[in-house]
C-alpha positions in Angstrom: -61.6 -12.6 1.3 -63.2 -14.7 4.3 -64.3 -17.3 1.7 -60.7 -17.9 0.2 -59.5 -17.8 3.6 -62.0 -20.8 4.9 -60.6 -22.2 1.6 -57.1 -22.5 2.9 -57.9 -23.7 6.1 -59.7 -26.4 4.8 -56.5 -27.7 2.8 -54.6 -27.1 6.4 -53.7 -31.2 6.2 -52.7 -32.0 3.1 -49.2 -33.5 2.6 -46.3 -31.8 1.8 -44.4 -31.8 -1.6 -41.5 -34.1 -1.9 -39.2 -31.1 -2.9 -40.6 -29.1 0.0 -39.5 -32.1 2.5 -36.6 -31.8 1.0 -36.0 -28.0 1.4 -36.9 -28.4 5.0 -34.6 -31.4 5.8 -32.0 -29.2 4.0 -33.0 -26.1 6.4 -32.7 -28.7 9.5 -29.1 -29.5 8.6 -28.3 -26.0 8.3 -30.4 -25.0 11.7 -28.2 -27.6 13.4 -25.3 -25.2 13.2 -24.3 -22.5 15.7 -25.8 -19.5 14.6 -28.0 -17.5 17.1 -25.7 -14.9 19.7 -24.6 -16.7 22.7 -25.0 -14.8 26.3 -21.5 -13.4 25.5 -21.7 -12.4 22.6 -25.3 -10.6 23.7 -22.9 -8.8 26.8 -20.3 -7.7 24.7 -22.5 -6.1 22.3 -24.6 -4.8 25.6 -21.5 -3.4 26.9 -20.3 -1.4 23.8 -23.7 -0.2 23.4 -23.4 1.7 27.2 -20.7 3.3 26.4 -22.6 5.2 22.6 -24.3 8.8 22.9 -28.2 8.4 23.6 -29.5 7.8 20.1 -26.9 5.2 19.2 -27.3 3.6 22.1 -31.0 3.3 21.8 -30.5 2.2 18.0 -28.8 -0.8 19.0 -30.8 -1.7 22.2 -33.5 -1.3 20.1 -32.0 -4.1 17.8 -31.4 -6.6 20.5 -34.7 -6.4 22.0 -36.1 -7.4 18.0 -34.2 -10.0 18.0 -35.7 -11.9 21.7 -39.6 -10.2 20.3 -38.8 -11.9 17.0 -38.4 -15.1 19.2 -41.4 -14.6 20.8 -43.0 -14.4 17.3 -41.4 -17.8 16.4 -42.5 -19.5 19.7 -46.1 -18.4 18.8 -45.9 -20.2 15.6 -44.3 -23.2 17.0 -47.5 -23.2 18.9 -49.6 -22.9 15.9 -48.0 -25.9 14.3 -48.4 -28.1 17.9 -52.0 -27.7 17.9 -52.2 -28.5 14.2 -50.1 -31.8 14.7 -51.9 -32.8 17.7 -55.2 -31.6 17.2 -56.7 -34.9 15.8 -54.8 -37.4 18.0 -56.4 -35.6 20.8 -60.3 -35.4 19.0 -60.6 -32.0 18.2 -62.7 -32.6 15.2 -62.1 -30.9 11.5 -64.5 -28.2 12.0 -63.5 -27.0 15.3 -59.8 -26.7 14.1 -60.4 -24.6 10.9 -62.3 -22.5 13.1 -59.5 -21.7 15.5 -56.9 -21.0 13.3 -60.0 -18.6 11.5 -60.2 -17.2 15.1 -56.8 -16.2 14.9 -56.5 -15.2 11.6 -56.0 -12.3 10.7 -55.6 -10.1 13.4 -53.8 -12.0 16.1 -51.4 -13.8 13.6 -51.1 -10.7 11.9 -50.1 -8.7 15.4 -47.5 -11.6 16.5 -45.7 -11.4 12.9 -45.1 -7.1 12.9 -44.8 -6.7 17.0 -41.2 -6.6 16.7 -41.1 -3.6 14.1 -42.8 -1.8 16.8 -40.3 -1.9 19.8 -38.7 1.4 20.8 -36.2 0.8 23.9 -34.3 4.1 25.4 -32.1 2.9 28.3 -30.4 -0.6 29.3 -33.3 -0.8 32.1 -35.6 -0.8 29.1 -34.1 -4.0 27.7 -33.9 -5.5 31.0 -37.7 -4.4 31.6 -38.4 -6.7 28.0 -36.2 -9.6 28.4 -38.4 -10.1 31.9 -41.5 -10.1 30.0 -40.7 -11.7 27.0 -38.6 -14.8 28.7 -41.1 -14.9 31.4 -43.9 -15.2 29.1 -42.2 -17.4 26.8 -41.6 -20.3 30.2 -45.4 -19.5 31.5 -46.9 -20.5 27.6 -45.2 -23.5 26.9 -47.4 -26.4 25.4 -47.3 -29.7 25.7 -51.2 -30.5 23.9 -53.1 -29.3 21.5 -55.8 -28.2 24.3 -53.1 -25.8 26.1 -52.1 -24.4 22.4 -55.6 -23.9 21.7 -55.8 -21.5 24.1 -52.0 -19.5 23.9 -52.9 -19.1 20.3 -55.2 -16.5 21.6 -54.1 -15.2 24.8 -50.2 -15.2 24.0 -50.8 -12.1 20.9 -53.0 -10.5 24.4 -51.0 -10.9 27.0 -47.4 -10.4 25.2 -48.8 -7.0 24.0 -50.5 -5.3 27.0 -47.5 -6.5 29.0 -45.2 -4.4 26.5 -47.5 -1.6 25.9 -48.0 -0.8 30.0 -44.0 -0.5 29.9 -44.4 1.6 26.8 -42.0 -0.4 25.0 -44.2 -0.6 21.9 -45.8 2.0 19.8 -49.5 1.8 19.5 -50.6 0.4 15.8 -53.5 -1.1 14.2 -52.8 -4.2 12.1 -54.8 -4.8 8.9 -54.2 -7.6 6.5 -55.1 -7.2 3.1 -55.1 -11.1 0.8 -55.5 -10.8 -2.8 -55.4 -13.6 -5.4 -51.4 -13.8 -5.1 -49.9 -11.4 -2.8 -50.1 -10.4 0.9 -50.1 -7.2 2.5 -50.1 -6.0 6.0 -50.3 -2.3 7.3 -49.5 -0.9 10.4 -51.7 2.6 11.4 -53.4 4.1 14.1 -53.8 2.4 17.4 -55.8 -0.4 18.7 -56.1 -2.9 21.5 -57.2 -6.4 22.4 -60.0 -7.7 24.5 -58.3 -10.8 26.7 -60.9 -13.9 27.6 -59.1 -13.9 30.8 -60.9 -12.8 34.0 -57.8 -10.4 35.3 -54.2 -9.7 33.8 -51.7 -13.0 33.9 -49.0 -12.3 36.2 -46.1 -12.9 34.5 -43.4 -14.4 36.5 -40.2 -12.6 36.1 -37.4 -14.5 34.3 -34.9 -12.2 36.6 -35.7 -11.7 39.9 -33.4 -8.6 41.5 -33.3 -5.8 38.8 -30.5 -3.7 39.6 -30.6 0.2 39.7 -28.9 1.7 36.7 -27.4 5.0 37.4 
């Protein structure tokens, strides 16, 4: 597996179909358009959901806070693809870039793409308690080099997880990715955690400051 792995990696530059550049410029044109919830359209739904018995309510929190982890997920690809495009530019050799994204692969990559499936939100403070962490984190990992993306490709899956995990907005799991010849699986048992190459826990600055009380 590690050796058809090393394989793709080492294709990681080559150019793009023409019918796949045309795909995506058709995806852009269609991205362009309104399409994500707007801040009232997020309250409306927010305020409905208050006003459900327990379960429901937590069903459909549950939803919303998917939907800003699924973000997260996306803004940790985003900074996959930064370091790939500016990787050379900036002289990060051949060698040392197939061995980052192997250092990510398959575990961190792996946790990023399934966190959202794991998410369990009971109350309104819940989803308050996640939007702080995920929009906080989401300012505090931005990227403007491939040096600063270098590093976020392995603290962000860290960081984003413990944060969620000492809330206990996340059920413990254990990701495992299984490549075969022309199909990928990934399975989700057990519990694990991750060992952060930071001296102490980032402090996340919150992305709301006053929290208020919920009754």
């Amino acid at each position: 597996m590690q050796d058809k792995q090393v394989s793709s990696f080492e294709h990681e530059e080559q150019s793009l179909s023409l019918r796949t550049q045309q795909l995506i410029s058709y995806l852009e044109d269609l991205w362009e358009r309104p399409h994500k919830p707007s801040s009232e359209i997020l309250k409306r739904i927010t305020e409905f959901l208050s006003q459900l018995p327990g379960p429901y309510r937590a069903l459909g929190m549950t939803k919303i806070a998917e939907y800003f982890v699924s973000t997260m997920s996306l803004h940790f690809l985003d900074i996959m693809a930064i370091f790939q495009q500016k990787a050379e530019d900036e002289g990060i050799d051949r060698e040392e870039r197939i061995e980052t994204l192997q250092g990510v692969m398959p575990e961190l990559f792996s946790e990023m793409m399934g966190i959202s499936k794991h998410i369990h939100l009971r109350s309104l403070d819940d989803l308050v308690t996640l939007t702080n962490i995920t929009f906080g984190l989401y300012t505090l990992s931005q990227v403007d080099t491939a040096e600063e993306a270098q590093g976020w490709m392995y603290e962000l899956p860290v960081i984003y997880r413990r944060q969620l995990s000492q809330e206990r907005l996340i059920a413990n799991l254990q990701v495992q990715l299984t490549v075969t010849e022309n199909l990928t699986t990934m399975r989700f048992s057990g519990s694990t955690s991750w060992q952060s190459s930071l001296p102490k826990p980032v402090d996340v600055p919150s992305a709301i400051h006053e929290i208020p009380t919920i009754a």
